[in-house]
N, C-alpha and C positions, 0 to 999 in steps of 0.2 A: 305782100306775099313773100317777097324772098327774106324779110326780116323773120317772119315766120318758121320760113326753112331754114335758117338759119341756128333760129333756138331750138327746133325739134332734133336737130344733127346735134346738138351742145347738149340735150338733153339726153339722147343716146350713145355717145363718148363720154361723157362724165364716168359713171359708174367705171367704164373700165378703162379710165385715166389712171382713178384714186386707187383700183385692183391693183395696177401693175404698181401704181407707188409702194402702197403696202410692202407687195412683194420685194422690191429692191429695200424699202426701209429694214423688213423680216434679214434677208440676205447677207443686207451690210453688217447686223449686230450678231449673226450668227458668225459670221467672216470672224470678227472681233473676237467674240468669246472662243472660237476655238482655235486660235492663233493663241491665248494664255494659259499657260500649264494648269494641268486638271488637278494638279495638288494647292497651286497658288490661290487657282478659283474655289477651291473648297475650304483653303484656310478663310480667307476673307468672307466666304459664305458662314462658317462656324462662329466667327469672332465679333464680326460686323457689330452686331449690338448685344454681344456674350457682358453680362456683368458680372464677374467674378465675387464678389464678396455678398451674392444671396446664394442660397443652401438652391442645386436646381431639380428644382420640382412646379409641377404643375399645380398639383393638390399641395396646400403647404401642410394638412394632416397626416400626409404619408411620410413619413420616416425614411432616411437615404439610412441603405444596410451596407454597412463594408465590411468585406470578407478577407480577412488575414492570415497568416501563413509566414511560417520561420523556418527555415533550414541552418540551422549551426553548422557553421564552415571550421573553426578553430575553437578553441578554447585556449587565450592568447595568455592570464595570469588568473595567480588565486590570491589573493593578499590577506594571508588566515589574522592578521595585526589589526586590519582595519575596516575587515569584514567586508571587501568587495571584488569581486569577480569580471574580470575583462572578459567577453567574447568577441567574435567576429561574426555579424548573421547574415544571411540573407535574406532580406523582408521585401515580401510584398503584397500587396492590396488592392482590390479593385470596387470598384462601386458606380451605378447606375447613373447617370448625367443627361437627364433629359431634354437638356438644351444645347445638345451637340450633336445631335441625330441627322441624319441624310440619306436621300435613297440615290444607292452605287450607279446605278443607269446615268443620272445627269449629271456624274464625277468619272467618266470614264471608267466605270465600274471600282469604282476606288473602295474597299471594306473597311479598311485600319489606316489611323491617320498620326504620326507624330507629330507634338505639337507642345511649346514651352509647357513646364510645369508652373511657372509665374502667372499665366493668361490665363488659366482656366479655376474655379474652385477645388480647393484641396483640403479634405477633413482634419482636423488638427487632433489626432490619432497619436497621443505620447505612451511612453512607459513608464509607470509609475514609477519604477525603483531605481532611476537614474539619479547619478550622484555626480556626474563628471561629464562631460562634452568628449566624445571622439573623435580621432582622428579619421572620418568619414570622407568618399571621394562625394563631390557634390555632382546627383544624377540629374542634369533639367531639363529633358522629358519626359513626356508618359506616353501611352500608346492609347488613342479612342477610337471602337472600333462604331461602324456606321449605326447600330442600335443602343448605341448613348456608354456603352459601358467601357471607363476607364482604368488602365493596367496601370500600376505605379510600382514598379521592381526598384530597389537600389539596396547595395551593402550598407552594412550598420557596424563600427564598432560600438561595443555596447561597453559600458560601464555602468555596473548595477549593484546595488548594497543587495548584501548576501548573510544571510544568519550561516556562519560556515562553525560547524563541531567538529575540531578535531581531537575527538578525544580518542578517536579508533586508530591515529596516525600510526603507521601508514599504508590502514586497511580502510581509510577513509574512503564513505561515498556521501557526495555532499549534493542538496536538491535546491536548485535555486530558482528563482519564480520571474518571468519575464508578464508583465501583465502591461497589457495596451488595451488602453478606453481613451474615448473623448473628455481634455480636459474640462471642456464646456458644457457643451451641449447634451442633453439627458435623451435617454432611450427613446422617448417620444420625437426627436430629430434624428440622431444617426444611432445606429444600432450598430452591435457589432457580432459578428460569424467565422466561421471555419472555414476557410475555401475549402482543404482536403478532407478526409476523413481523418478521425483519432488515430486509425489504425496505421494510416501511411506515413501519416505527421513520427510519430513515436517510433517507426521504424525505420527512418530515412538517413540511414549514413551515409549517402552515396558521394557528397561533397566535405565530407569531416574528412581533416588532418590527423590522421590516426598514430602519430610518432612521437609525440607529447608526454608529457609527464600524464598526462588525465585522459583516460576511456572515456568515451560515450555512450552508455546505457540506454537513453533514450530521450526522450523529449515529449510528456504527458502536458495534455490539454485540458479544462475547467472553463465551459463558461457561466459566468455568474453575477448576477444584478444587484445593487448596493446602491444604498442611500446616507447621502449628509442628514437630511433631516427626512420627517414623512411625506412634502411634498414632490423633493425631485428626487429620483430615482437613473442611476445611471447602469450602461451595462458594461463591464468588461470579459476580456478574453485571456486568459492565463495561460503561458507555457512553460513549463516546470522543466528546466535543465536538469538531467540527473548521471553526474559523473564520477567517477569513482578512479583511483591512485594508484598508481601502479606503483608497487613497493620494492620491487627486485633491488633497484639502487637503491633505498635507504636499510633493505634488510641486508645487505654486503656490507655498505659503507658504515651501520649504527650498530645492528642489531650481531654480528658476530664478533667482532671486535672486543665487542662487550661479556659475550657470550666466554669466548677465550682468556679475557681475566677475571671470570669467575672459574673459571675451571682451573687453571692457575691459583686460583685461591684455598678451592679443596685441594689440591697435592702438596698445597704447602702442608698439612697436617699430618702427613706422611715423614715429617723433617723430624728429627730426636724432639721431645719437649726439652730436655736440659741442655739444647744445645742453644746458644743465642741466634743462632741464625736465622732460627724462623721468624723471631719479631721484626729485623732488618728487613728478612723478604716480603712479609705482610706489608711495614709502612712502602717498602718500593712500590707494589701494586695499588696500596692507597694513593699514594703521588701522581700514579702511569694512570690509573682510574679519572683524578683531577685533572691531570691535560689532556686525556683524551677527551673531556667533555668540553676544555675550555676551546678546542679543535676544533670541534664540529656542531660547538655552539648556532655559527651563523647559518647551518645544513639545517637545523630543526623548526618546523613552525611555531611562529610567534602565536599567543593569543589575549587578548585582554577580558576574558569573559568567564574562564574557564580552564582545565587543567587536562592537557593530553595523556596519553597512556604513557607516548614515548614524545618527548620534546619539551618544551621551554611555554611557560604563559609570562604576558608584556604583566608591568606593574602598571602601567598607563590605561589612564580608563578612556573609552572611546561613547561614541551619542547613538542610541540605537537607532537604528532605521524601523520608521513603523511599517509594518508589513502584515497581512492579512493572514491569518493561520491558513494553513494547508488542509485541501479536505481529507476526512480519515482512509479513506484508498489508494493515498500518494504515501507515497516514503518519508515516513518523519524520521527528526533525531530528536534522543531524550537530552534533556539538559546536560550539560559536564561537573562533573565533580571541583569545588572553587576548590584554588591553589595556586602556587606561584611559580612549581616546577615539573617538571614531567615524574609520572609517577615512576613508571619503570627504574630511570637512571636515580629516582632516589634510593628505588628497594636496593639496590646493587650495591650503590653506595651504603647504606643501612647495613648490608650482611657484611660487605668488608670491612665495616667500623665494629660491626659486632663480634667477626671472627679475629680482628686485632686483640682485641679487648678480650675476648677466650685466650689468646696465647701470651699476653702480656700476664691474665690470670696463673695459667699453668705453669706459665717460668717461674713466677712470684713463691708458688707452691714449693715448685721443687728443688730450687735455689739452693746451696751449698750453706751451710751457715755454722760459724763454731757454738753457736748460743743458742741455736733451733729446739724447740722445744718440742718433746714425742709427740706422736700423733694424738691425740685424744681418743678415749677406749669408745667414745658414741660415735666418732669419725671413722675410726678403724671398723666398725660394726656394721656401717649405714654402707662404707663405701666398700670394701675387701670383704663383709660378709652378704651384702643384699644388692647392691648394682653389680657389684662382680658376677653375681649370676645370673642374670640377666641374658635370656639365650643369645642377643647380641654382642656379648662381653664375655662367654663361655671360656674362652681361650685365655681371659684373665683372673678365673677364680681360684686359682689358688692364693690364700691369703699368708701374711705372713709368717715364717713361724723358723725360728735359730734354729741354727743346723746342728742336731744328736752331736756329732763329732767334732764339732770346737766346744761345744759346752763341754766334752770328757775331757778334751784334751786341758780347757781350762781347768778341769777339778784337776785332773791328775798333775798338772802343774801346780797348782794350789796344792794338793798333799804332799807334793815333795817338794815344792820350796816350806810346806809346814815342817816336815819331818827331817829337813834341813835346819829350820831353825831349833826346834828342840835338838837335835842332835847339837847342835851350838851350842844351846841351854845349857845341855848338860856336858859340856866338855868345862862351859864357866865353871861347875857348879863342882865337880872335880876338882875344880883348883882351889876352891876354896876347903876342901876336906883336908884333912892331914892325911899325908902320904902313907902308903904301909910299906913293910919291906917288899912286898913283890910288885907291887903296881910300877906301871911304867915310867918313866920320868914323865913332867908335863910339857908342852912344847914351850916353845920360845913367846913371850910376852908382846913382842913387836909383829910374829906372825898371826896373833889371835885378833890385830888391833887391824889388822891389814883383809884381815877374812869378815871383820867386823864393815869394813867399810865397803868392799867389793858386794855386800849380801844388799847394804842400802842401797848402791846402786842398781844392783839388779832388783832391790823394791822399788823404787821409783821405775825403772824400765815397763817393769807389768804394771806400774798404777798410767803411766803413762801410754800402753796401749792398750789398757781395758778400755781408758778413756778417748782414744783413737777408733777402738771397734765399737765403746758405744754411739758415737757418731755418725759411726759410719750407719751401725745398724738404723740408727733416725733418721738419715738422710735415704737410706733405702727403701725405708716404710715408708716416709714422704714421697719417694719418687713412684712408689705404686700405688699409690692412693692420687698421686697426678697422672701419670699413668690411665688409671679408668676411668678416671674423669674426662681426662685428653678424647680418649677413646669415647665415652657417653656421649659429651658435647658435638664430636666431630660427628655420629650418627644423627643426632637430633638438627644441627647443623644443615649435613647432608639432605634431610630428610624436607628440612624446609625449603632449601633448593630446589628440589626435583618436585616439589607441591606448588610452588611458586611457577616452576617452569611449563609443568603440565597444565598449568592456570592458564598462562599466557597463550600459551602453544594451540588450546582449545578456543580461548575466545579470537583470537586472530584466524583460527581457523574457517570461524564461525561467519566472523565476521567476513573473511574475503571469501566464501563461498556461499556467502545467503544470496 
């Protein structure tokens, strides 16, 4: 009987023996867990058995999509020689992580978690057009918030081969292509997207260095799917840098400079043609032309591809970067004109060689010369009767023609030194007749010998400046027949200056206002 009572009491305590146990078992692990920090227990709850090196997904048919995003901080160099462009960006990306999810209630409402970028799977998300490793700060976290999706922000500098034309120097705007795809893995794994829209992406300066040599115009988006062969198919995301030069310093430091000995160079034609001076002051500006270029050589963009408006191209040939044409809505550039130097600083140089070579001409013309030979009557015809009238040379049409009053005064010297000599004649001839009784005595034999000789001098005197004023007269018909030429040339000259300048003037204009 009391063994009995015994077991019926032991069967009635048991149950709520093992209750209260439970309850202090419950208690004591509660104790524990909420004695360790709600971030420690959640790392360890995320990681516990995270295997980083599978893609995480539950369906392995579902494709992980990361959503990308640039904002251009700097625009650090342009290397027009070697075709590559240094940026600074700020990248970043986010994408869906399914095996990192938690509900906030049993983390101390914890949402967002920092946590090594090493420990968890990271899309290997490159940019094609890298050509060089930057100097990048290394970022190693990311941020995961409680519904799996992980924030990866970190700066980038960027080094990226760049198709750069400057053929518009230094009205240049050059568009360069940032594209980010997965090296590996095909559209059917990781896909890639827009975090912003086009419209905010492309308008976002709010982080750009705006004190630089290069503007920011914007920053356009393309995404687009390409394939190696027909089976895989990859997607990337493109964002088209497009900046453009500000010329203020190289139009000061290049372009007037230059401007000012050409204009120096039209006044020189204002100088006498028969004076030497002009050819001295020509080659001086041809000389000041050559070191001004050899100056600011190193100031001019280099290119090996092609020939700028205004600057220098490398003789060195460089390896193209392959790169994906641009779609036809973005800003393209046309190819450049091959050459070895900048177009501009040759034509300048070109007209200074050209306008040397006119005044070395014109001197040559009207040169002094004892042995110069008359103008030729088709010369004298072409140029004093048909470009002299020319409404631009009006003021030079009168041709040439001896002056009435030294032609008289030479006849009438010529009649009376003729009428001199007969009168001589016949004083000879006198002497020879026999004398009559009233004729005069003859003079003295030594004074006829002395009047004979005084008359040869004074024929030699007039054969000697007939020959002095014909001279002179050839040297003055030469010098008006250089003269309108000086003058034709210096218009035509002139004319291709200011054709040439209104050239450039409009497409630079064109250029930095389109």
């Amino acid at each position: 009987m009391l063994l009995w009572a015994r077991q019926a009491l032991l069967t009635l305590l048991l149950p709520t023996l093992l209750a209260q146990g439970e309850a202090r078992r419950r208690g004591g692990l509660q104790g524990r867990n909420t004695s360790r920090p709600a971030l420690l227990r959640l790392s360890d709850h995320l990681l516990a058995n995270y295997k980083k090196g599978v893609r995480p997904v539950w369906d392995w048919r579902k494709p992980t999509t990361v959503s990308v995003d640039v904002i251009v901080y700097a625009i650090l160099s342009v290397d027009e020689k070697n075709q590559v462009l240094t940026t600074y960006i700020w990248y970043r990306q986010h994408w869906t992580d399914e095996f990192l999810q938690w509900n906030p209630e049993d983390f101390d409402n914890i949402t967002k978690l920092s946590i090594p970028t090493d420990s968890i799977w990271v899309p290997d998300i490159l940019i094609n057009e890298f050509v060089d490793v930057g100097k990048s700060p290394n970022i190693p976290y990311v941020y995961v918030q409680h519904h799996g999706e992980v924030q990866n922000y970190k700066p980038l500098q960027v080094v990226t081969a760049c198709s750069l034309d400057i053929y518009n120097f230094p009205f240049d705007v050059q568009n360069c292509s940032l594209t980010f795809t997965s090296w590996l893995h095909t559209i059917q794994d990781i896909n890639v997207s827009l975090w912003r829209s086009p419209e905010k992406v492309k308008s976002d300066k709010s982080v750009f260095m705006n004190q630089g040599e290069w503007e920011l115009l914007g920053v356009l988006t393309q995404f687009q799917e390409f394939s190696l062969d027909s089976s895989d198919h990859y997607a990337e995301m493109k964002f088209y840098v497009v900046i453009r030069r500000r010329p203020l310093f190289y139009v000061v430091g290049l372009l007037l400079p230059s401007i000012f000995l050409m204009v120096m160079d039209i006044m020189g034609f204002y100088l006498p043609p028969d004076s030497g001076e002009r050819v001295s002051f020509k080659i001086t500006l041809l000389l000041g032309y050559s070191v001004f270029l050899i100056i600011v050589s190193d100031t001019l963009p280099a290119t090996a591809i092609g020939t700028p408006l205004i600057g220098k191209a490398s003789s060195e040939g460089r390896a193209q970067a392959g790169e994906k044409p641009a779609p036809s809505h973005l800003p393209c550039v046309s190819p450049p004109i091959p050459g070895h130097t900048g177009v501009y600083f040759v034509v300048c140089m070109a007209l200074l060689v050209i306008s040397l070579a006119e005044t070395i001409f014109i001197v040559r013309l009207v040169h002094k010369q004892d042995l110069q030979q008359p103008v030729p009557a088709w010369l004298r015809h072409l140029v004093l009767e048909r470009i002299a009238r020319l409404p631009c040379l009006r003021d030079q049409s009168t041709s040439h023609r001896p002056p009435a009053a030294s032609q008289a005064t030479k006849t009438d010297d010529c009649s009376a030194m003729g009428n001199h000599c007969g009168h001589f004649g016949r004083s000879l001839d006198l002497e020879k007749t026999p004398r009559g009784r009233c004729s005069p005595p003859p003079p003295p034999r030594g004074a006829s010998l002395a009047v004979h000789g005084l008359l040869q001098e004074l024929s030699s005197i007039r054969h000697f400046l007939e020959k002095r004023d014909e001279i002179r007269e050839v040297a003055r018909d030469w010098l008006q027949v250089g003269s309108v030429l000086d003058k034709l040339l210096f218009r035509i000259y002139l004319m291709v200056v200011l054709a040439y300048s209104v050239t450039l003037v409009t497409l630079w204009s064109i250029w930095h206002y389109s």
